[in-house]
C-alpha positions as CSV (number, residue, x, y, z in Angstrom):
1,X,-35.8,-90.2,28.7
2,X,-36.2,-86.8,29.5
3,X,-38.5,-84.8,27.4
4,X,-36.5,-81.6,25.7
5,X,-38.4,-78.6,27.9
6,X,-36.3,-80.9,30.9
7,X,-33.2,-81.3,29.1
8,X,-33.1,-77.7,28.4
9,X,-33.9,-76.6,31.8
10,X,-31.8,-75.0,33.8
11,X,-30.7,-76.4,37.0
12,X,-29.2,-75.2,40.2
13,X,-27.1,-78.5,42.0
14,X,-26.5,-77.9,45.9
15,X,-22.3,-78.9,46.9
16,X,-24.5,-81.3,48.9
17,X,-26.7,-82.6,47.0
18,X,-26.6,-86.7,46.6
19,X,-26.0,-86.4,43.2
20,X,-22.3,-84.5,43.6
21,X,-19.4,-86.1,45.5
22,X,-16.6,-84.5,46.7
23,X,-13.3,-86.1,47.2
24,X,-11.3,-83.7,49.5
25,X,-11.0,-82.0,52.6
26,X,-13.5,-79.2,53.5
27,X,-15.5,-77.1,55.7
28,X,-19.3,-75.6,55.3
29,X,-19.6,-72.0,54.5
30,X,-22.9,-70.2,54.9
31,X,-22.9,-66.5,53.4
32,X,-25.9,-65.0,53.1
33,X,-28.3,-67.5,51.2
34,X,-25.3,-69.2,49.3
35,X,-24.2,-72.6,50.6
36,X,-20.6,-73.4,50.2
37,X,-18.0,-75.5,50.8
38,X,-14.2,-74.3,51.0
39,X,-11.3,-76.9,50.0
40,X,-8.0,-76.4,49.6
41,X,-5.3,-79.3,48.9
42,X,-4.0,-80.7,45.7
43,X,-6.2,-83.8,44.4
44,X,-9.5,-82.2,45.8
45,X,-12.2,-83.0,43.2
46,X,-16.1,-82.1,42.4
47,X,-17.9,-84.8,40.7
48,X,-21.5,-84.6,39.1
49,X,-23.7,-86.9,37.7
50,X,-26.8,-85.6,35.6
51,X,-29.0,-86.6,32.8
52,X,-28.6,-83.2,30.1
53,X,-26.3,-81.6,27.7
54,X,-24.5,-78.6,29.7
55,X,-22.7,-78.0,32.7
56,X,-20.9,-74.8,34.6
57,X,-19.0,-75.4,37.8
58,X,-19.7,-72.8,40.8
59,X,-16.1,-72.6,41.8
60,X,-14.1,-69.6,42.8
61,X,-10.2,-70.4,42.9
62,X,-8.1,-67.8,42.3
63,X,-4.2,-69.1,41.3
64,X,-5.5,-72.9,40.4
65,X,-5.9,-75.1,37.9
66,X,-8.2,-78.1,37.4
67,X,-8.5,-80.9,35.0
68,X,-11.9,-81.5,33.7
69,X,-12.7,-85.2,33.1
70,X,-15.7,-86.0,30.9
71,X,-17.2,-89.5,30.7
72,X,-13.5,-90.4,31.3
73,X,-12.2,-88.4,29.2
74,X,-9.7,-85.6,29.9
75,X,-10.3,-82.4,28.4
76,X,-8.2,-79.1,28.7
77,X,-7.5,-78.0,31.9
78,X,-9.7,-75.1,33.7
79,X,-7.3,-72.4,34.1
80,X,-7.9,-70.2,37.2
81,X,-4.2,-68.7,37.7
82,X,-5.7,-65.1,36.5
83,X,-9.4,-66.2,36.9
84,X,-11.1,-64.9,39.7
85,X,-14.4,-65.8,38.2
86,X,-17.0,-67.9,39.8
87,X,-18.9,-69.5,37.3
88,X,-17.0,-71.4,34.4
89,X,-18.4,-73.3,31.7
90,X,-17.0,-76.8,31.5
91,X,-19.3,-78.9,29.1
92,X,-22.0,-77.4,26.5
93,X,-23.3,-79.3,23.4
94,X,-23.2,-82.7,25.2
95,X,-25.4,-85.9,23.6
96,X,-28.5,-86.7,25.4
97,X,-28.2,-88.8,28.3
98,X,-26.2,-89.1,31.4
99,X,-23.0,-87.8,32.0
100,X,-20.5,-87.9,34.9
101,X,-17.7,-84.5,34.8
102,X,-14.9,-84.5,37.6
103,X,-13.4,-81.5,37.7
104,X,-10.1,-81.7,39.9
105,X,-7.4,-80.2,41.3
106,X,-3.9,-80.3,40.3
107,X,-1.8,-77.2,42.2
108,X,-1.3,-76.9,45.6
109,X,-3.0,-75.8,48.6
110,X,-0.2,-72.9,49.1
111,X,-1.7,-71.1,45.3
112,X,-5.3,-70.7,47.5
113,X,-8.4,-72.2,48.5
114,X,-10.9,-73.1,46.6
115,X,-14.9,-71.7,46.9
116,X,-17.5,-74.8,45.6
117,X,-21.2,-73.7,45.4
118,X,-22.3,-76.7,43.2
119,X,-22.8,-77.1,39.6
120,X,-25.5,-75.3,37.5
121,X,-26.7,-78.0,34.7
122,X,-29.4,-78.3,31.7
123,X,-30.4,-81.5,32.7
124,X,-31.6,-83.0,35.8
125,X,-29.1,-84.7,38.4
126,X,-29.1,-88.3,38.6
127,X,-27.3,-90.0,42.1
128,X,-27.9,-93.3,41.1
129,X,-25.1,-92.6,37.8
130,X,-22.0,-91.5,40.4
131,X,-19.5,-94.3,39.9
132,X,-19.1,-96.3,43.1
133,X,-16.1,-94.8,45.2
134,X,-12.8,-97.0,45.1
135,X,-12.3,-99.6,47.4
136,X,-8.6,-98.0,48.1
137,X,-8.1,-94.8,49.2
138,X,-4.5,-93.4,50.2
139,X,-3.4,-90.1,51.6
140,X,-0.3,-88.9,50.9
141,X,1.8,-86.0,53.4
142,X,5.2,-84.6,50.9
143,X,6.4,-81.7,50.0
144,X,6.3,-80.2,46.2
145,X,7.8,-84.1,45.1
146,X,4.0,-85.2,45.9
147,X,2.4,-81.9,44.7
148,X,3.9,-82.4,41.2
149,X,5.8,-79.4,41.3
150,X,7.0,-78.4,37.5
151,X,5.9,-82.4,36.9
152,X,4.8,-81.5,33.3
153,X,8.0,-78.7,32.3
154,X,10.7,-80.4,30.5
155,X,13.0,-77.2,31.4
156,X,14.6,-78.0,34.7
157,X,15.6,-74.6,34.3
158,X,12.4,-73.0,34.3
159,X,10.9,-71.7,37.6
160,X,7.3,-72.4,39.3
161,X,4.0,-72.0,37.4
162,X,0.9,-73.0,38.4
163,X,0.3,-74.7,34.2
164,X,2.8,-77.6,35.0
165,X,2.2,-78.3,38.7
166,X,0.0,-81.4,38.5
167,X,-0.2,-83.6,41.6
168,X,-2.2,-86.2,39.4
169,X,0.9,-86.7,37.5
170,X,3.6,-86.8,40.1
171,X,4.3,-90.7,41.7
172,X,1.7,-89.8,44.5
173,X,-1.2,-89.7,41.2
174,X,0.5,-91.9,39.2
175,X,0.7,-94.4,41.9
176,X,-3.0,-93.9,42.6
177,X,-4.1,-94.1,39.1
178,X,-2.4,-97.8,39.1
179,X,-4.1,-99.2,42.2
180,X,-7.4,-97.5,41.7
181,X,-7.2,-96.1,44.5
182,X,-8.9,-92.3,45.6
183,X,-6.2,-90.3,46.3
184,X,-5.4,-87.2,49.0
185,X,-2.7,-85.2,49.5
186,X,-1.8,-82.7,52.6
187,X,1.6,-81.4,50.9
188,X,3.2,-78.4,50.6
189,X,6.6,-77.3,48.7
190,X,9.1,-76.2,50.4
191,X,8.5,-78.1,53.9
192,X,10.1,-79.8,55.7
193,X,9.8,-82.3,58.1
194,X,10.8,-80.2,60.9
195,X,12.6,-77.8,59.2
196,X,11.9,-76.1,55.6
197,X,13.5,-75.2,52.6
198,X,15.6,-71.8,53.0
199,X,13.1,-70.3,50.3
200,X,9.6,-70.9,52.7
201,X,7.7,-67.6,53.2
202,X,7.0,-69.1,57.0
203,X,8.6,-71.7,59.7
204,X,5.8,-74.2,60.2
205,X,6.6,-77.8,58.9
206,X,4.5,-80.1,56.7
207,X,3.2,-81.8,60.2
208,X,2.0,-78.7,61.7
209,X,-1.1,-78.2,58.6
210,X,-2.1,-82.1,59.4
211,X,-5.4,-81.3,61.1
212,X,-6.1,-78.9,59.2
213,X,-8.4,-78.1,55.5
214,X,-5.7,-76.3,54.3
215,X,-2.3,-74.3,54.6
216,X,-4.2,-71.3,54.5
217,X,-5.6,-71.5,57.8
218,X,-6.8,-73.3,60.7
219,X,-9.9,-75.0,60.1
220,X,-10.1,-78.3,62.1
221,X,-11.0,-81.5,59.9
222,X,-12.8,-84.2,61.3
223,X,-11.1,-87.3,59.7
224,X,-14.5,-88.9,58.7
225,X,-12.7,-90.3,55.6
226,X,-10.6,-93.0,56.5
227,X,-6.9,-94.0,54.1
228,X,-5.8,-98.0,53.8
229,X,-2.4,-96.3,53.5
230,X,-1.0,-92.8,54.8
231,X,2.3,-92.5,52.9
232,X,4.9,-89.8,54.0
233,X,7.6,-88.2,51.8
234,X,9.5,-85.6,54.2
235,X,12.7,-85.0,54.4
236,X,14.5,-83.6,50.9
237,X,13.3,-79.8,52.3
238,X,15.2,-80.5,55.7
239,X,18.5,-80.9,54.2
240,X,18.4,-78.2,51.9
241,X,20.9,-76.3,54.4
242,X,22.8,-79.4,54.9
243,X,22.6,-82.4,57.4
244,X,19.5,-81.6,59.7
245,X,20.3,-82.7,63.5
246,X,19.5,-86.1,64.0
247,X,17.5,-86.6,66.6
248,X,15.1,-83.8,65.9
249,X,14.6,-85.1,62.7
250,X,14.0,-88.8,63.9
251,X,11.8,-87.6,67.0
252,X,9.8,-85.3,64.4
253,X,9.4,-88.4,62.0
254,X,8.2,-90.5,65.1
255,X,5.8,-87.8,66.9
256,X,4.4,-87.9,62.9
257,X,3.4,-91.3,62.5
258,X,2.4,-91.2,66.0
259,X,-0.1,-88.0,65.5
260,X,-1.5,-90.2,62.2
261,X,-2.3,-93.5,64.2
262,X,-4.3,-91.7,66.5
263,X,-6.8,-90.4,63.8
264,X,-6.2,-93.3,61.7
265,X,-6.2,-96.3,63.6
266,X,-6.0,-99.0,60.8
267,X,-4.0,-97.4,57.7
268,X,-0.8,-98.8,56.9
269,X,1.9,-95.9,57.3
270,X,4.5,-95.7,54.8
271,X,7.4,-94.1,54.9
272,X,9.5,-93.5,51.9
273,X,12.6,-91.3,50.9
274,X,13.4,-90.0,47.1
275,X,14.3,-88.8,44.3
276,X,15.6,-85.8,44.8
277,X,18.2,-87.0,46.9
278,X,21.4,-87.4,46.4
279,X,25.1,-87.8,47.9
280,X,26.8,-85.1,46.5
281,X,24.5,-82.1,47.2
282,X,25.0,-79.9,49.4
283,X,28.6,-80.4,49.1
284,X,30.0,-82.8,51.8
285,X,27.1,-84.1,52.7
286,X,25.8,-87.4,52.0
287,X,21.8,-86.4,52.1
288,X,21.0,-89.4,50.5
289,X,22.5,-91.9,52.7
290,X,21.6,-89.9,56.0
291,X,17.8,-89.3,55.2
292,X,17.6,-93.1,54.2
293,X,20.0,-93.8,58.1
294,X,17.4,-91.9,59.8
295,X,14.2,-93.0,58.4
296,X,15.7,-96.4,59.3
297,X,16.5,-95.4,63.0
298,X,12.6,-93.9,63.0
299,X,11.2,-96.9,61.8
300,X,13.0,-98.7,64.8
301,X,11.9,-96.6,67.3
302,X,8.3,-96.7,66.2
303,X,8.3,-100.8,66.6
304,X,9.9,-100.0,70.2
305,X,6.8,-98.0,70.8
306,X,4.8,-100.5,69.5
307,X,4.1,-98.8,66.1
308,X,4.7,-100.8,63.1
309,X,5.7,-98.9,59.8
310,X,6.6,-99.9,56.5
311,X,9.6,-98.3,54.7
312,X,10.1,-97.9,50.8
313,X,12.7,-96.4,48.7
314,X,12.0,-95.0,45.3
315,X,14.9,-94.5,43.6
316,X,16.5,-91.3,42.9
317,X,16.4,-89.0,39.8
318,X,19.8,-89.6,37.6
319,X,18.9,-87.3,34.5
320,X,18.4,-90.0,32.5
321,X,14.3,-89.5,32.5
322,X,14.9,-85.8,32.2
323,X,13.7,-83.4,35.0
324,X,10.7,-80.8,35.6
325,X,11.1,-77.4,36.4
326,X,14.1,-76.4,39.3
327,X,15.5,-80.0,39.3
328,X,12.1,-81.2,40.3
329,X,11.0,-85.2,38.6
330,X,9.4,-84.9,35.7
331,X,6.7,-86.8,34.0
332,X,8.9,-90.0,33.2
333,X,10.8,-89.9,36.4
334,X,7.2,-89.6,38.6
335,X,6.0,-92.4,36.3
336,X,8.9,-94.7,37.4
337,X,8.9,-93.6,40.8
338,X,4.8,-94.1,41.1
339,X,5.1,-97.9,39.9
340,X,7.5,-98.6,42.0
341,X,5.1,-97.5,45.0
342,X,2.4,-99.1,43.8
343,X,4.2,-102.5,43.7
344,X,5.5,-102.4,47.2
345,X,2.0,-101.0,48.4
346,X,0.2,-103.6,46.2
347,X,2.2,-106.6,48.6
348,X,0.0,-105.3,51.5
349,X,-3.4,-104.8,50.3
């Protein structure tokens, strides 16, 4: 055991150091003397293990919100909507001994990027205390569906607010949390496939920002981290206007799956449809029926190219679960939908 001087000690923890693991997608940043690391996309996380009784995060996020997990337990969320703080105390007054704090994030890439410098402890860090990382990992490409867009609002006529987007409890997290799997996300509400909802603030689709650290900008990643699954969930944006032409959509959905084989060679690609779906909205046009027909015809084309895909179906929001904010799934409707994933994805692990 540590003696008290140690325990009381305060202790700068490097982004890099073996003690910290970071579940995400990032890039370096050197200012000055500071060492950084810049993230972006929803599900990115910042996990410590140390031996003490206090913990700040060095995290400057602007617009976000994270949920801080402590010894497995979750606590209130760190609110950084109106924060543009970089320090934030997230664990004081804890027993002796070791201690592992996530802290993670819940909005999406599109409410900012996200500054980590490390942790600043009153302890000492302890490497060989970081739980082993999951066996299963998944990444998941969607639109605000998988970013848990107004997930945790039970007034689907309440707008967008970065308190109730929480990608950890839309079917993408839920899904994740059932096959213990780590989870990633590339989405972004409001795109499309190959074309985006009427509202976007800009014409690039959800396949445009895959090589990237974030929507934000163009920073390459280098696909060190490897998925067992890459699940895609486009297409509800694309017929916000009504049917989107065929074959652009089916050649988009192809060049897609395409573009994720060649950086991940072995993941299973999924593609699935739902919830917000439906055959009577917009009027006259059945977007349910024709999103499903030409995911189908996609599907066929890949296994013509030699690219074998699996297709899913979650089924579509009736009411009878309630809704998030703007017609979005809410909490009981994600929960349905993310079992349902994680028994078809369970039949292939």
């Amino acid at each position: 055991m540590l003696a008290c001087s140690t325990l009381d000690k305060q202790t700068a923890v490097s982004p890099f150091d073996p003690a910290v693991h970071i579940n995400g997608r990032f890039a370096k940043e050197v200012a000055k003397k500071d060492t950084a690391l810049r993230t972006s996309f929803s599900g990115t996380a910042f996990t410590i293990a140390f031996e003490g009784t206090e913990a700040s995060i060095l995290l400057k996020s602007p617009g976000n919100v994270f949920n801080v997990i402590i010894n497995g337990e979750e606590m209130p969320p760190l609110d950084l909507s109106t924060n543009s703080a970089e320090k934030h105390l997230i664990a004081k007054d804890l027993k002796k001994g070791i201690h592992v704090i996530s802290v993670a994030k819940r909005t999406e890439s599109s409410q900012g990027d996200d500054i980590f410098k490390g942790f600043e402890i009153k302890g000492s860090p302890k490497k060989e205390a970081l739980p082993p990382e999951p066996k299963m990992k998944i990444e998941f490409f969607g639109n605000s569906i998988t970013a848990g867009y107004g997930v945790l609002d039970p007034v689907k006529e309440n707008t967008y607010s970065p308190i109730t987007e929480d990608v950890f409890s839309s079917y993408a997290g839920v899904a994740a949390k059932i096959l213990n799997a780590e989870m990633r996300t590339v989405a972004f509400s409001g795109r499309g496939l190959y074309r985006n909802h009427p509202d976007s603030r800009d014409e690039r689709p959800l396949p445009s920002f895959f090589p990237y650290i974030s929507v934000n900008n163009d920073i390459p990643w280098d696909f060190s981290w490897q998925p067992n699954f890459a699940v895609i969930n486009l297409g509800t944006n694309d017929f916000a206007l009504g049917a989107p032409d065929s074959a652009k959509f089916v050649n988009s959905m192809v060049e897609f799956a395409k573009q994720i084989r060649e950086k991940y060679h072995k993941a299973e690609i999924v593609i699935i449809d739902g919830p917000m779906l439906n055959d009577f909205y917009p009027e006259g046009v059945s977007s349910l029926a024709l999103c499903r027909k030409y995911l189908d015809i996609a599907k066929e084309e890949l296994a013509k190219a030699g690219l074998e895909v699996r297709r899913f179906s979650l089924s579509p929001q009736d009411g009878s679960l309630g809704y998030g904010a703007d017609w979005h799934p809410g909490k009981k409707q994600a929960e349905k939908n993310g079992k349902e994933l994680a028994d078809f994805l369970s039949f292939y692990i």
